[in-house]
C-alpha positions as CSV (number, residue, x, y, z in Angstrom):
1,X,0.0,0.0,0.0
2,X,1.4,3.5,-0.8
3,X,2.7,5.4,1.8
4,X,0.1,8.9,2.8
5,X,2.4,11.2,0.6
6,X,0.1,14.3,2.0
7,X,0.7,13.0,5.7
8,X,4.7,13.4,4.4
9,X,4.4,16.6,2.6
10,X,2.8,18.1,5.3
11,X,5.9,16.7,8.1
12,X,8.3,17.9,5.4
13,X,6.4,22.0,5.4
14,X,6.8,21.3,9.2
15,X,10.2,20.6,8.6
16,X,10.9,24.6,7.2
17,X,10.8,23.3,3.3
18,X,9.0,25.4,1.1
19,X,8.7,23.2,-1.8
20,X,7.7,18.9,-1.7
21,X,7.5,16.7,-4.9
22,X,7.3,12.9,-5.5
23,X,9.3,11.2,-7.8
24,X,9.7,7.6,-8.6
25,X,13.5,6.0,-7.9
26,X,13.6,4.6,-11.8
27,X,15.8,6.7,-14.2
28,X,15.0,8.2,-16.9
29,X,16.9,7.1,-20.0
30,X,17.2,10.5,-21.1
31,X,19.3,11.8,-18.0
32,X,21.6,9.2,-18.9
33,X,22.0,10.2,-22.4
34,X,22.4,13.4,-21.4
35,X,25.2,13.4,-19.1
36,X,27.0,10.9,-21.6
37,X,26.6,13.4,-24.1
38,X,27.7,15.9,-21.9
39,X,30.9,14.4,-20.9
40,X,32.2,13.2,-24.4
41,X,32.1,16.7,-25.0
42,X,34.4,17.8,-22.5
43,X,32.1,20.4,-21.2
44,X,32.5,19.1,-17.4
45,X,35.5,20.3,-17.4
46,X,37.8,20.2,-14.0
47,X,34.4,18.9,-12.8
48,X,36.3,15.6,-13.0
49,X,33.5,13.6,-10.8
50,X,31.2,13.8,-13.6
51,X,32.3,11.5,-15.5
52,X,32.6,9.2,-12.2
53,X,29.9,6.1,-11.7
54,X,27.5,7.5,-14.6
55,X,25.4,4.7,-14.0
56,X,24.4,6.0,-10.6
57,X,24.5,9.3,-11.0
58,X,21.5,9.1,-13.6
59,X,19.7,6.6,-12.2
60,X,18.6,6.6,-8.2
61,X,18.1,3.1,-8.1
62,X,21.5,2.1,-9.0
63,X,22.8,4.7,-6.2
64,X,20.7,2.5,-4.0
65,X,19.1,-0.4,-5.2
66,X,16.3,-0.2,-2.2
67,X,15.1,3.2,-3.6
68,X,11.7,3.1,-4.4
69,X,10.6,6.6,-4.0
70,X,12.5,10.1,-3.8
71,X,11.0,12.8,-1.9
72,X,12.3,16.0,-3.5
73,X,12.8,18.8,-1.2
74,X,13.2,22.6,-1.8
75,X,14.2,25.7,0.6
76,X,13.4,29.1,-0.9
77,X,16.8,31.6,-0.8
78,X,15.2,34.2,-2.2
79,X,17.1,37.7,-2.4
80,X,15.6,40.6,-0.5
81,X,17.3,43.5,-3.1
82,X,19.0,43.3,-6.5
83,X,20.9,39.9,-6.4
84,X,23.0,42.0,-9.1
85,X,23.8,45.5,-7.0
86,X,27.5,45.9,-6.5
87,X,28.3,44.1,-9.9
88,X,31.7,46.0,-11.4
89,X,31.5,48.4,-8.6
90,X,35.2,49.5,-8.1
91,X,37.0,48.3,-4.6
92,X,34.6,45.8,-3.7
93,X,33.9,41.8,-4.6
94,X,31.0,40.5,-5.5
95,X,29.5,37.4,-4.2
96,X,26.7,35.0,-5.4
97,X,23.4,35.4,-3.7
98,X,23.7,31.6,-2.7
99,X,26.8,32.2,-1.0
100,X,26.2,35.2,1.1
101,X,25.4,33.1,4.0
102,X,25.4,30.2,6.4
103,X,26.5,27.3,4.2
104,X,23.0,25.4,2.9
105,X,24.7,22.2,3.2
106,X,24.7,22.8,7.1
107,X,20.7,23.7,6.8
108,X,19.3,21.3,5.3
109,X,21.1,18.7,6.6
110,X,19.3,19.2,9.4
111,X,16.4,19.3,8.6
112,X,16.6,16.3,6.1
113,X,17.2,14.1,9.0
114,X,14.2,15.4,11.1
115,X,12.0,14.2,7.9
116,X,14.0,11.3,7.6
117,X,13.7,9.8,11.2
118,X,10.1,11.0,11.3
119,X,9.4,9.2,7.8
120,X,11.1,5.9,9.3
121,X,9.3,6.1,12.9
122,X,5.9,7.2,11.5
123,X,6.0,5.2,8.0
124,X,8.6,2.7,8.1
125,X,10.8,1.3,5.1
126,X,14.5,2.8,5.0
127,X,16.0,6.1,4.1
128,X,19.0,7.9,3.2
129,X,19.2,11.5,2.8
130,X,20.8,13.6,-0.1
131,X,22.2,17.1,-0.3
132,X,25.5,17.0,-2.9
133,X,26.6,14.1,-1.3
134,X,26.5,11.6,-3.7
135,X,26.2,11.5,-7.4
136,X,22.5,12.4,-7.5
137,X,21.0,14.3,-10.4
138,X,19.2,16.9,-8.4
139,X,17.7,18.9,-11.1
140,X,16.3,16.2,-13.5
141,X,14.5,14.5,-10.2
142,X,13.1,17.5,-9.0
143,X,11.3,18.6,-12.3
144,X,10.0,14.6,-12.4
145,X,8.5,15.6,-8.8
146,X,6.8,18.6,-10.2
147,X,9.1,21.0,-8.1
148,X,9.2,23.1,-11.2
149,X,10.6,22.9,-14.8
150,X,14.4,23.0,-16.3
151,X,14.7,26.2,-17.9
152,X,16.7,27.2,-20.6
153,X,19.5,28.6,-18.3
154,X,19.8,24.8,-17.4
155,X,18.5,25.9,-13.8
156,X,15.5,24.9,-12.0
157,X,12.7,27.6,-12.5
158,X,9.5,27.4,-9.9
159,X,6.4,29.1,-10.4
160,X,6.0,30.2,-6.7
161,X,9.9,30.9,-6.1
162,X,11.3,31.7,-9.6
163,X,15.3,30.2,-10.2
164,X,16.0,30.6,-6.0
165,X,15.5,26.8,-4.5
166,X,17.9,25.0,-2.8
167,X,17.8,21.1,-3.9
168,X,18.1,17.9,-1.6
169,X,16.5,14.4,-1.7
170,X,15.3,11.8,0.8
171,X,15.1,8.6,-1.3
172,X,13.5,6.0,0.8
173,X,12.1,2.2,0.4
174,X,8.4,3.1,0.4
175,X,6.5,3.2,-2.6
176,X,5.0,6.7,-2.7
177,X,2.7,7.7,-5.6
178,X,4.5,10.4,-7.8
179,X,3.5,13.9,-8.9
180,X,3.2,15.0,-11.8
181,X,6.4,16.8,-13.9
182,X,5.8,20.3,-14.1
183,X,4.9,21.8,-17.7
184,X,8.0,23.2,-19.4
185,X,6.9,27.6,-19.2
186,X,9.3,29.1,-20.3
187,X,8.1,30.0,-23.7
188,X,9.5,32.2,-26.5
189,X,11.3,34.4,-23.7
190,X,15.7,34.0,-23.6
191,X,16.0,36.5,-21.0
192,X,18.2,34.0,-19.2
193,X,20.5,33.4,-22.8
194,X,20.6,36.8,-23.5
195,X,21.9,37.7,-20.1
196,X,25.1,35.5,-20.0
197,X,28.2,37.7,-20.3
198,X,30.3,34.9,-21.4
199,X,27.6,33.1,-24.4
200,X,28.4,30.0,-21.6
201,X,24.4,29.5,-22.7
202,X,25.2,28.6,-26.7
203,X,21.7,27.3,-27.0
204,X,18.6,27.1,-25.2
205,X,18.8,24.5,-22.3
206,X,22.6,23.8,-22.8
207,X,25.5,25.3,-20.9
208,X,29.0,24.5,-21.8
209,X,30.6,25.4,-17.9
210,X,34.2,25.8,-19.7
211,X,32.8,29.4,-20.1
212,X,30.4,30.2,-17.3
213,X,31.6,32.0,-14.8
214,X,30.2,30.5,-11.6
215,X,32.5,27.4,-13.0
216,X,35.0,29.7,-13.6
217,X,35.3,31.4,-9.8
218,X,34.2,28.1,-8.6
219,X,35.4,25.2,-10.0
220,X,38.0,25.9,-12.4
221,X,41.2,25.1,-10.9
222,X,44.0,26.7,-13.7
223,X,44.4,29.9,-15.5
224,X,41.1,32.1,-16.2
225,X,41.7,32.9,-20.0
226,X,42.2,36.7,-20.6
227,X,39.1,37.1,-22.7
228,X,36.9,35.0,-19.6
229,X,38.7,37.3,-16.9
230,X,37.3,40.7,-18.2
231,X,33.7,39.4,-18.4
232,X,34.4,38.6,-14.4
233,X,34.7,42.1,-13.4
234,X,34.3,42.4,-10.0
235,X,33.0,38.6,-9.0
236,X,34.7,36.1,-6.5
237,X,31.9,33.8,-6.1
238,X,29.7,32.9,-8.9
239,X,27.5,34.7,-11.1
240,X,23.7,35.0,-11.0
241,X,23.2,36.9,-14.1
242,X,21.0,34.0,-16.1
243,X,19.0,33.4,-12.8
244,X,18.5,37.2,-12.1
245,X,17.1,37.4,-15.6
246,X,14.2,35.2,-15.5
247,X,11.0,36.6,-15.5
248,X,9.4,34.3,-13.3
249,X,11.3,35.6,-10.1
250,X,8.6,37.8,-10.4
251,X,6.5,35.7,-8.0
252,X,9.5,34.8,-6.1
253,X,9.5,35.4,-2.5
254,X,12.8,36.7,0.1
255,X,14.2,33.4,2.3
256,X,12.5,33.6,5.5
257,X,14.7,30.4,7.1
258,X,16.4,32.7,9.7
259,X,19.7,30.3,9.2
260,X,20.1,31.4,5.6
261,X,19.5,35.1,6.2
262,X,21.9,37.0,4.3
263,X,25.6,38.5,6.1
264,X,25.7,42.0,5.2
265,X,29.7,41.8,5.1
266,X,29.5,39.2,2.1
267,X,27.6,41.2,-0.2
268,X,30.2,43.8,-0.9
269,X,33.8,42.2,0.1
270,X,36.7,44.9,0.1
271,X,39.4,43.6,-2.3
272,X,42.1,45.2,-0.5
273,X,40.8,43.9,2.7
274,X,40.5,40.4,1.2
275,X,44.0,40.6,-0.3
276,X,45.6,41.4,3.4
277,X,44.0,37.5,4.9
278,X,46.0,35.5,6.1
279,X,45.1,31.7,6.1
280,X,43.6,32.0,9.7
281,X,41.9,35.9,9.2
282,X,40.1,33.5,6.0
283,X,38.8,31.2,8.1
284,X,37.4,33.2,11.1
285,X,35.7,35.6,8.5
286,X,34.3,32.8,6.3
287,X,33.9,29.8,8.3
288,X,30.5,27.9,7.8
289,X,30.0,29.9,4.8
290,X,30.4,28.4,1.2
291,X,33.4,30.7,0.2
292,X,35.1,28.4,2.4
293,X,35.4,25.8,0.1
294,X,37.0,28.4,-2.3
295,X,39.9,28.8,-0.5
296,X,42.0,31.9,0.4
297,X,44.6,31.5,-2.5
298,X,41.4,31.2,-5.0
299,X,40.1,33.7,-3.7
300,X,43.1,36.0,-3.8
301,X,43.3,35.3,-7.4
302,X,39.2,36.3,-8.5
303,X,40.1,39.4,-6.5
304,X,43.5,40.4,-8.5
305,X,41.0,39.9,-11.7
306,X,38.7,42.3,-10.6
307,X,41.3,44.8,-9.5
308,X,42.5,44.5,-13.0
309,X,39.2,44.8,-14.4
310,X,38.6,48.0,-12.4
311,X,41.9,49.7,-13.5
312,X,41.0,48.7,-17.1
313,X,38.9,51.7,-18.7
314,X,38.0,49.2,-21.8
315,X,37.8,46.1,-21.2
316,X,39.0,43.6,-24.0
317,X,36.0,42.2,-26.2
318,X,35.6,38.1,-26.1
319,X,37.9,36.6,-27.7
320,X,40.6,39.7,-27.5
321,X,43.7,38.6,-25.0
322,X,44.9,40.9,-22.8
323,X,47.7,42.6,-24.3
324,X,49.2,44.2,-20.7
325,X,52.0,42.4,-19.4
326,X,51.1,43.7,-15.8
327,X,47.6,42.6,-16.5
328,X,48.1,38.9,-17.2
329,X,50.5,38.8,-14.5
330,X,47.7,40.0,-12.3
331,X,45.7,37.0,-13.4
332,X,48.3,34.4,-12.6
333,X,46.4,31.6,-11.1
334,X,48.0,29.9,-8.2
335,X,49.6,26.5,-9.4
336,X,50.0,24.0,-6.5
337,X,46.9,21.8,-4.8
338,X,48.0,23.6,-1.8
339,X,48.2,27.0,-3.0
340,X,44.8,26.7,-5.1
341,X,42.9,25.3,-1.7
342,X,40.3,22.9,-0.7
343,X,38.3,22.3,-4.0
344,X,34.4,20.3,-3.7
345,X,33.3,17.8,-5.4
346,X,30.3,19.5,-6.8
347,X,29.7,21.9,-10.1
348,X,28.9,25.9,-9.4
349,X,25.8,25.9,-6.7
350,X,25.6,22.3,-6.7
351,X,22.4,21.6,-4.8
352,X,20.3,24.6,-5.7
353,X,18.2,25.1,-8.6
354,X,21.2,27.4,-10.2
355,X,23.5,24.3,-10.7
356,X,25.3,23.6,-13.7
């Protein structure tokens, strides 16, 4: 008999997620496909755990062969202002929306395991819980579970909370009668296409990360080409500019989790300030945060680029190099594992409707 899937959506509200869909534990041939497709091309890049265990990653049942149902969760992180004030203002760093706060790994860990132990005491069966932690195709599930739809950014879009969801998973043993996939609404618009500053979006509902910029700042662990680097301008962390651009943030809400409210200090980051940290100054100002995972030495680096950008009256068009000596020694990425940091094992905003 199917487990009460209301009784469970109702436990997970409780829980402080905004968003619940069903979705059953079989894969979908066309995820599989997709990723294959995606890494013969080359277009995970340093994302190196991509091409790892394909077979699980696009199918939840050979994660865990006792999946029978995955309970797809989402936690609004809404902005309250402009997600895009302080972009190429002089002096100053911008960070990703996501990233302005307490890490979201640390939130909705939480509160995964308070649905999971309720689910097992209340319902029964066997659980594990999900939140870029295993090679789990967040995105693809939760449009199956009717959280919303993939958009042509390649991000989650919701119709009550627009690109700004946080992703996680319980899969469990129970059989739980799925939802319906959400209808695909985004239309004639390409707000989100038009809005990359890198053309990282060459088609509608493709992304090649080599040349988006949250990959760039995030993931990337070499060199950031001359012509990428001036399109960084003053980011550190990520870019938002497809996400930003969709219309349907219209109906989008500001986070109300109080873990996840926003640090004033991370909006607008000093470069000069940031260039002064030491190792342990970096890790008192961004412990528990998901710069963290960055590293200083990265960091250090985005922040040289956007001095350079700032100094730059016009910057060089894609595909120009930078012809400054000075400039492309200000862009010098740091070589060493050591020097480069602690790198995760997860593409840009992994775990939130805006990953890659």
């Amino acid at each position: 008999m199917p487990a009460d899937k209301e009784r469970i959506r109702a436990e997970a509200f409780a829980c402080g997620f905004d968003a619940v869909g069903f979705a059953g534990a079989a894969g979908d041939g066309a995820d599989a496909e997709n990723l294959a497709a995606y890494v013969a091309q080359g277009r995970h890049g340093d994302m190196t755990w991509l091409a790892r265990e394909p077979s699980k990653r696009a199918d939840p049942a050979g994660l865990w062969p006792q999946a029978r149902s995955v309970i797809c969760l989402g936690l609004n992180y809404g902005p309250e202002t402009d997600p895009l004030a302080g972009l190429d203002e002089p002096g100053v760093g911008w960070v990703s929306i996501y990233a302005r706060r307490r890490d979201y790994h640390l939130v909705l860990k939480k509160k995964l395991k308070r649905l999971a132990r309720w689910l097992v005491r209340e319902c029964g069966g066997e659980v594990k819980v999900f939140v870029d932690t295993a090679p789990v195709m967040e995105k693809p599930l939760a449009a199956r579970s009717g959280l919303g739809w993939i958009g042509k950014h390649t991000n989650l879009v919701s119709r009550r909370f627009g690109s700004w969801l946080f992703l996680s998973e319980v899969f469990t043993s129970l059989a739980i009668e799925p939802d319906p996939p959400a209808a695909d609404a985004c239309g004639r618009c390409t707000r989100c296409v038009d809005a990359c500053p890198t053309g990282a979006l060459d088609q509608p509902y493709r992304i090649d990360p080599r040349r988006c910029l949250s990959y760039l700042t995030i993931e990337h662990k070499g060199v950031i080409a001359a012509d990428l680097a001036a399109s960084v301008s003053n980011r550190l962390f990520g870019c938002d500019d497809c996400l930003a651009a969709c219309p349907w943030n219209k109906f989008a809400r500001s986070a109300c989790e109080p873990e996840l409210a926003c640090r004033a200090d991370l909006s607008r980051i000093p470069l000069d300030a940031l260039a002064c940290l030491d190792e342990a100054g970096f890790r008192a100002r961004f412990a528990n945060t998901p710069l963290r995972r960055a590293g200083r030495l990265r960091l250090q680096y985005a922040a040289t680029i956007a001095q350079a950008n700032a100094r730059r009256p016009d910057p060089p068009r894609r595909g120009e190099a930078l012809a400054e000596p000075a400039a492309r020694a200000a862009v010098a990425a740091p070589t060493s594992r050591r020097e480069r940091g602690p790198v995760g094992s997860k593409p840009p905003g992994g775990g939130r409707s805006g990953s890659a």
